[in-house]
Each structure stands twice: as C-alpha cells, then as structure tokens.
C-alpha positions as CSV (number, residue, x, y, z in Angstrom):
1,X,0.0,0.0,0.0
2,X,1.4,3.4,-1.0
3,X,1.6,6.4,1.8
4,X,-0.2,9.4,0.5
5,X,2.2,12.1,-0.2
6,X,1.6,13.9,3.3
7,X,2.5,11.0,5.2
8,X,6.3,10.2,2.7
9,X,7.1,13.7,4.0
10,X,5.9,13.6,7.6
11,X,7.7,10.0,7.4
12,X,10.9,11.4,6.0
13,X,11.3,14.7,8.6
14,X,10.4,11.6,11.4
15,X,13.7,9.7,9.8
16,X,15.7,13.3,9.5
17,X,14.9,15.1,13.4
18,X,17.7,12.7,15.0
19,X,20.5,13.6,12.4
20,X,19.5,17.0,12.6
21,X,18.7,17.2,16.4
22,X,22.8,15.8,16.1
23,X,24.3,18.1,13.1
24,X,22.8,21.1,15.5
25,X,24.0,20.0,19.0
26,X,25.3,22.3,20.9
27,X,23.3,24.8,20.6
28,X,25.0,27.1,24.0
29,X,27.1,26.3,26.5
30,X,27.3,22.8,27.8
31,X,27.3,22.9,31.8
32,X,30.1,19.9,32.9
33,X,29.1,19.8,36.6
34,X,32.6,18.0,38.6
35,X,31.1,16.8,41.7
36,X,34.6,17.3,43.4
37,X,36.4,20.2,44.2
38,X,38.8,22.4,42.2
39,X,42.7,21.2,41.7
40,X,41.7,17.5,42.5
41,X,42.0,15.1,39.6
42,X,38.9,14.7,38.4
43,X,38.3,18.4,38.1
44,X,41.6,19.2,36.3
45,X,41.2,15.9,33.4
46,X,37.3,17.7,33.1
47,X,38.9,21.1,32.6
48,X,41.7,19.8,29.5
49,X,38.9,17.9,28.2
50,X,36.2,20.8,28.3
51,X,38.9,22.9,27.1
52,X,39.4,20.6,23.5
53,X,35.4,19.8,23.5
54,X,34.7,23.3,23.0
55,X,37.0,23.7,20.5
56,X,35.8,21.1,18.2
57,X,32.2,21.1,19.3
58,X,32.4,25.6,18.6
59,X,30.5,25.9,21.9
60,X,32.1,26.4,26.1
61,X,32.1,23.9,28.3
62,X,32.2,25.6,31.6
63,X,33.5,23.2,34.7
64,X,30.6,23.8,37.6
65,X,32.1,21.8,40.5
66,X,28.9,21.0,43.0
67,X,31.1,19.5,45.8
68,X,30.0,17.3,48.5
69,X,28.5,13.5,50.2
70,X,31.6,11.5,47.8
71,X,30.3,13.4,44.8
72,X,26.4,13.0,45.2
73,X,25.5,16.6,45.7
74,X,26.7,17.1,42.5
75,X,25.1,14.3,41.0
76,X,22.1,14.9,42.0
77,X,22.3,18.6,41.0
78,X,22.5,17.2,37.5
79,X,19.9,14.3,37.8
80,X,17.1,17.7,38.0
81,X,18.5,18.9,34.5
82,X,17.2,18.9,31.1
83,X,17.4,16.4,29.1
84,X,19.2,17.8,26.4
85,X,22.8,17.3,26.4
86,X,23.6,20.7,27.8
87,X,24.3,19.6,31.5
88,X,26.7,16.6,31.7
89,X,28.8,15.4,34.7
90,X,32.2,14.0,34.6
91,X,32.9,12.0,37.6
92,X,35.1,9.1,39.1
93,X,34.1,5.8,40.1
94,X,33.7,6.2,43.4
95,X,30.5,8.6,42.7
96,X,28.4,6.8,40.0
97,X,29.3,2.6,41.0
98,X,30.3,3.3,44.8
99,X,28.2,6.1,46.5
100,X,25.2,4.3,45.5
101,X,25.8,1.6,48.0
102,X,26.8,4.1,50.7
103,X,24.1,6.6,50.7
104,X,20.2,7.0,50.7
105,X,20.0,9.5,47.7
106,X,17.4,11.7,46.4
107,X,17.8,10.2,42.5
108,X,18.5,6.8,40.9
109,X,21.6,6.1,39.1
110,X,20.1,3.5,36.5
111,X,16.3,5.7,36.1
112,X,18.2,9.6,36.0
113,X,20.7,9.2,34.5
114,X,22.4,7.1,31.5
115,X,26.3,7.1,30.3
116,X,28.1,9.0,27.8
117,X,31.5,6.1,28.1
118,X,34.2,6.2,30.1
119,X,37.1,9.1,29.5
120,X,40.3,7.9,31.3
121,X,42.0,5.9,34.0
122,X,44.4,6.0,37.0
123,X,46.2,3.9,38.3
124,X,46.3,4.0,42.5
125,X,49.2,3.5,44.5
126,X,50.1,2.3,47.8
127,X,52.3,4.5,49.5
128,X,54.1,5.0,53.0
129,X,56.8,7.3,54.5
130,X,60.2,7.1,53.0
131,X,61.9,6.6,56.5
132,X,59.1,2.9,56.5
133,X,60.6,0.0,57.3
134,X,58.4,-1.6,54.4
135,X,59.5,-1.7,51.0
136,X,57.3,-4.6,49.7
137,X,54.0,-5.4,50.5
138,X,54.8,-8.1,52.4
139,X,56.8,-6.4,54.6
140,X,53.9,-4.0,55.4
141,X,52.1,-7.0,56.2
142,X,54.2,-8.3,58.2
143,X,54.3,-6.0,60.3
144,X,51.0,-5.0,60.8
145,X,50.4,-8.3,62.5
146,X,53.1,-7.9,64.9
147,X,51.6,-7.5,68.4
148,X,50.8,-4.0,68.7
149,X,51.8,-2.6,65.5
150,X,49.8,0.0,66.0
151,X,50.3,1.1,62.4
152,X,47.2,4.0,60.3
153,X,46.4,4.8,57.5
154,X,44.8,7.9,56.0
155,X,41.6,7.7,54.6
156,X,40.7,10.9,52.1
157,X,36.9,10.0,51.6
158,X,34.9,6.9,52.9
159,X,33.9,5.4,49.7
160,X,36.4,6.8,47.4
161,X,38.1,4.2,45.4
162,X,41.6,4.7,47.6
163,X,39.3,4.1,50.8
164,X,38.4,0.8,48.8
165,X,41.8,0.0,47.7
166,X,42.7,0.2,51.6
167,X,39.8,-2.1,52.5
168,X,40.9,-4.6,49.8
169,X,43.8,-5.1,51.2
170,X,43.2,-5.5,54.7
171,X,40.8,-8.3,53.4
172,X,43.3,-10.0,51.4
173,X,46.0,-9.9,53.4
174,X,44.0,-10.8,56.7
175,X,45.3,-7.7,58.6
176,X,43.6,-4.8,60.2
177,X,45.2,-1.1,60.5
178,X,44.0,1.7,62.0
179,X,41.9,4.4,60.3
180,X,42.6,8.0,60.4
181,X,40.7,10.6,58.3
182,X,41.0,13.3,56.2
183,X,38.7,15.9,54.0
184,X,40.2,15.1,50.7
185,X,43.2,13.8,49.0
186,X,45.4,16.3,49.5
187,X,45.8,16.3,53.6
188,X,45.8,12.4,53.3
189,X,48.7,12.5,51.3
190,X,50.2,15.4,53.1
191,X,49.8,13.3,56.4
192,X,52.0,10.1,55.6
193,X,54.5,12.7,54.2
194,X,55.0,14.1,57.6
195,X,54.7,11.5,59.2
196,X,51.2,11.6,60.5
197,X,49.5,8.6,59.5
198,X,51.8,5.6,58.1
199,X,50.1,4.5,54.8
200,X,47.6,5.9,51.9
201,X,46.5,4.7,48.8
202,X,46.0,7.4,46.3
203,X,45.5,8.0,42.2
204,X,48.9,8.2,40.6
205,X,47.7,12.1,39.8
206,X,47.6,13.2,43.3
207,X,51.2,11.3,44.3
208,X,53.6,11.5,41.5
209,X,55.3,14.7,42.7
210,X,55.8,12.9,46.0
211,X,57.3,9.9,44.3
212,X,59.9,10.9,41.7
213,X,61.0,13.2,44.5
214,X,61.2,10.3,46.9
215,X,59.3,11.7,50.0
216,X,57.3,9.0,49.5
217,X,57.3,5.5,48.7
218,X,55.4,3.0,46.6
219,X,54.7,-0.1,47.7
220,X,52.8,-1.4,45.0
221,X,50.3,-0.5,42.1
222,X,46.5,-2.0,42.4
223,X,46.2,-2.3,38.7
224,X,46.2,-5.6,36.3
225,X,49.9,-4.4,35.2
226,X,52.7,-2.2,35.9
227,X,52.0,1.4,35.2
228,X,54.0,3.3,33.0
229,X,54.5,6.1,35.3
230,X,56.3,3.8,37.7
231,X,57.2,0.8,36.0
232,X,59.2,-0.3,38.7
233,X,56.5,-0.6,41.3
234,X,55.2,-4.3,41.2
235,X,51.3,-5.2,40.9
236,X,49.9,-6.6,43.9
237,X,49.1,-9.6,42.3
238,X,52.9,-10.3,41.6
239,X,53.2,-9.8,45.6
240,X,51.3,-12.6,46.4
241,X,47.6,-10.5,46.3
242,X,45.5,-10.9,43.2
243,X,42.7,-9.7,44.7
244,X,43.8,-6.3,44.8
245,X,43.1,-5.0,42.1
246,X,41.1,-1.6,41.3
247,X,41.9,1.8,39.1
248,X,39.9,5.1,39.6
249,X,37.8,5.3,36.1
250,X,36.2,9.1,34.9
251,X,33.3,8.3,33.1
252,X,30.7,11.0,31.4
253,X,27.2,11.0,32.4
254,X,24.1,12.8,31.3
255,X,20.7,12.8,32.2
256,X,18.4,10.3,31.5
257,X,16.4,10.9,28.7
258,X,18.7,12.6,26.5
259,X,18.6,11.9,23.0
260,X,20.6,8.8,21.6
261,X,21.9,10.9,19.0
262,X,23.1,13.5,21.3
263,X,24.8,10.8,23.4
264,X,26.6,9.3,20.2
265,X,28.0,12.8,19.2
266,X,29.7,13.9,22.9
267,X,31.1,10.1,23.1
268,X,32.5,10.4,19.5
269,X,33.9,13.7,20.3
270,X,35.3,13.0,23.5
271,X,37.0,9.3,21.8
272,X,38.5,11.7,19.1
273,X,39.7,14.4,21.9
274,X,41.4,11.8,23.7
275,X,42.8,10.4,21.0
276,X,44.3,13.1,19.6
277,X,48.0,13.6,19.2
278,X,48.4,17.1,20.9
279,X,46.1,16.0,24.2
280,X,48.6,13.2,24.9
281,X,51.3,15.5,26.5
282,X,48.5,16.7,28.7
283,X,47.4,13.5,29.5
284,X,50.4,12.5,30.7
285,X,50.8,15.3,32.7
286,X,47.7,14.7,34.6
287,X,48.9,10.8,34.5
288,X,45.7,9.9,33.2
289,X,44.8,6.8,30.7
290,X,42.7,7.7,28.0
291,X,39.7,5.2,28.0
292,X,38.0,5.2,24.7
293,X,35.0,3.1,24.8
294,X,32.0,3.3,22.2
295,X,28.9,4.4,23.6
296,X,27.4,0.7,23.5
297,X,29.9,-0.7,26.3
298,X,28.1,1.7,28.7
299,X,25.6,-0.4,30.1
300,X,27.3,-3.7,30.7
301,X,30.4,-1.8,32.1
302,X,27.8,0.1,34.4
303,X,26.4,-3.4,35.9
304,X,29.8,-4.9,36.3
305,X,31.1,-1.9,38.2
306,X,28.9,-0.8,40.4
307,X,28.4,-4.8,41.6
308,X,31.7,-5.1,42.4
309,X,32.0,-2.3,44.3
310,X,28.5,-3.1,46.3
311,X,30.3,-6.5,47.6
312,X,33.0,-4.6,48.6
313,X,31.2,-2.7,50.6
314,X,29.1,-5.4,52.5
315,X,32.2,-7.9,52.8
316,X,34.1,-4.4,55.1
317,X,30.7,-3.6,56.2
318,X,31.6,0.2,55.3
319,X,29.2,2.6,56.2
320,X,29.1,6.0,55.9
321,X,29.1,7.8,59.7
C-alpha cells in the first residue's frame, strides 16, 4: 500500500529530526558539573577535556564543581536537568558505581541518568613514609600483625576508590590497621609525608610529585599491570595478592532521557579528543589513561562496576558515619 504524499514527507522529517537534532548539538554552553572540588584530579582531566570539546564542538564547556556526600550533591544537581545534552557530569568511580551503595540518595543512578562512556583511568598507589621499614607489600604486612603494630592509614573520603583500595587489602592480606581521616586527597597524602599517619593509597595524579622526588614510597600498584608512570613498582598480584586490584575510572554521564543521537555525538567527540596527538602530552601530565569506549559498552560496564563495588562494601561492612 502506497503512503499518500503527506504521510512520505511527515515519514521522511520523522527519519531526519535525530540527524539533525545531532548536526545542531550544541546549541549554547554545555554545563560539565565535577562533583569534586577544584585542583583534584577529576576536576583538572574535566577542565583539558572541556577545554578541547569546545574547541571542536564551537560551543564552552564551563566546569561547575557541585562538591559534597563522595560526589552526590553534584550528581544529583545534575539528575534535576534537562534532558538535552547541555548539562553533563564527569565523575570518578567512586561517585556513579560506589556512593550508590553508601548513601540513601534523592535520585537513581540506573532511572536519571544514563552514560556518555568512560574518559580515562588511574592507576592507584600504595604509598608509606620514606623513612618505613616496608618496601614490599609483604613487609607491610608483616608487620602489621606484629603485636601492637599499631600502624594507620589515611583515609581521604569513605567510599572513594583509595578508601576501597585500603579495605581490599586488609581483606586480602587478613590484617587490620588503623583508620585516620582526612577531607580530601590532599591532607591524606600530606599526612603520611610528615609522618602523620603511616600509609595511603592514592591516584597516581595526586602522588607522583611525592614519588619521583622520593618523599614517598610505593609499595605497589593496584592495577592488572605495571604502570608506566612507575614501571618499577610491582602489581599486587605479583606480591602474592590478586585480589587487589582496582583503578579510579572518569566516566561522562548525562541525564536520562537525553537523545541517543546526542549521546553518540559527545562520546564520538570525547573518543576523538582523547585520541588526539596534541592532548597526549597533557594526559600524561595529569597521568591519566585515555579510556576510549564506544557508547554501546556503557551499560554492561555500568552493571559490572557498580556490583563489584556493592560486595565490597558489605564484605568491610563500610558505612558511611
């Protein structure tokens, strides 16, 4: 049966509006709401990338850092915006697969919002004091089951990925240590180098500085394989500990609803920013590991991630006080 000429054209725009919707995007600014606070890593890998996205996309990308709760002030700033590609949020880990499980929140990760892909990686290090007796794993462990070690560790954020890092270890290597905390990264860090609290794990972004200048010292990298920006730091897993094993992932989110189309053009600019000769430097400063996944890995990576992290979280029973 033929259409009558009104419906071939209404048929045709129909088949047209998500190109077009996608050839027109953005439109004005794009608000990239950080849910952590200025100079940490997240927020300066948001600002390079907004920096090249509105360059190639001919529209700014203003950083709005909505700090607070492991991220989920932010997040949930962002869950109440429109649909329409011109609020996004770039966050780590910790805030869209691991708050979740810690906190009673006023949106739903899976109902408000949906992925743009994942941006980059970092690896996390263990680290103590350079005057530590340790300098393997092992030799942490073995002496924090000595009678009365009484050896800490600082803790940035409950939740964060190096507050889980921490927990993973104490489960695999059957040892308990002492917890002392910190509002953000840098104090935590800044503690073990004076020799306030013995151990920290941290993103490689936050301790690099500390050590190539050997104030501090790595025990071991929780990734799958030596990182590049320590490649003589062993894995945990060739110290005897397989099951600690964990990287702090950026991903880019947007609000549920927002048009498919929409979605396919940031993750296909954001892939070809990332990819891009010139950003590498930059990258590397920030030692960051560009991630580029299409937009159909989202989901599954989504599920996987965020139940890994929930077993985490009931096996150390960690609970937000």
């Amino acid at each position: 049966m033929l259409l009558p000429r009104r419906g071939l054209i209404a048929a045709s725009i129909g088949l047209a509006a998500p190109a077009l919707a996608q050839d027109a995007y953005p439109t004005r600014p794009v608000n990239v709401v950080v849910p952590w606070g200025p100079g940490g890593p997240t927020d300066a890998f948001a600002r390079v990338l907004s920096q090249r996205l509105s360059t190639d996309l001919g529209q700014p990308f203003p950083v709005d850092n909505r700090v607070g709760a492991n991220g989920t002030i932010g997040m949930a700033f962002a869950a109440r915006a429109r649909p329409d590609g011109h609020t996004v949020v770039i966050a780590p880990n910790s805030t869209y697969a691991v708050a979740p499980h810690l906190y009673q929140l006023p949106y739903h990760n899976e109902r408000d919002f949906t992925g743009v892909g994942l941006l980059v990686s970092m690896p996390i290090f263990m680290l103590v004091h350079r005057s530590s007796h340790a300098t393997t794993v092992a030799e942490y462990v073995a002496m924090a089951r000595r009678p009365n070690a009484r050896l800490t560790y600082a803790n940035a954020s409950v939740g964060a990925t190096s507050h889980l890092a921490t927990e993973m270890l104490l489960q695999s290597a059957g040892i308990e240590v002492l917890e002392v905390g910190y509002r953000g990264g840098g104090p935590a860090v800044q503690a073990v180098v004076a020799g306030e609290a013995g151990m920290v794990f941290m993103p490689a972004a936050a301790v690099m500085g500390f050590i190539n200048s050997g104030e501090l010292r790595a025990l071991g990298v929780a990734s799958a394989t030596r990182s590049a920006l320590a490649p003589n730091v062993p894995t945990f897993r060739e110290q005897g500990l397989p099951d600690v094993e964990i990287v702090e992932h950026v991903a880019m989110l947007a609000p549920a609803g927002t048009p498919q189309p929409i979605l396919e053009r940031l993750n296909a600019a954001s892939r070809a920013a990332l990819r891009a000769p010139d950003m590498q430097p930059r990258l590397d400063a920030l030692a960051v590991t560009a991630e580029t996944r299409p937009l159909s890995e989202w989901a599954e990576y989504a599920v996987a991630e965020s139940a890994r992290w929930g077993a985490v979280v009931r096996a150390r029973n960690i609970r937000i006080q």
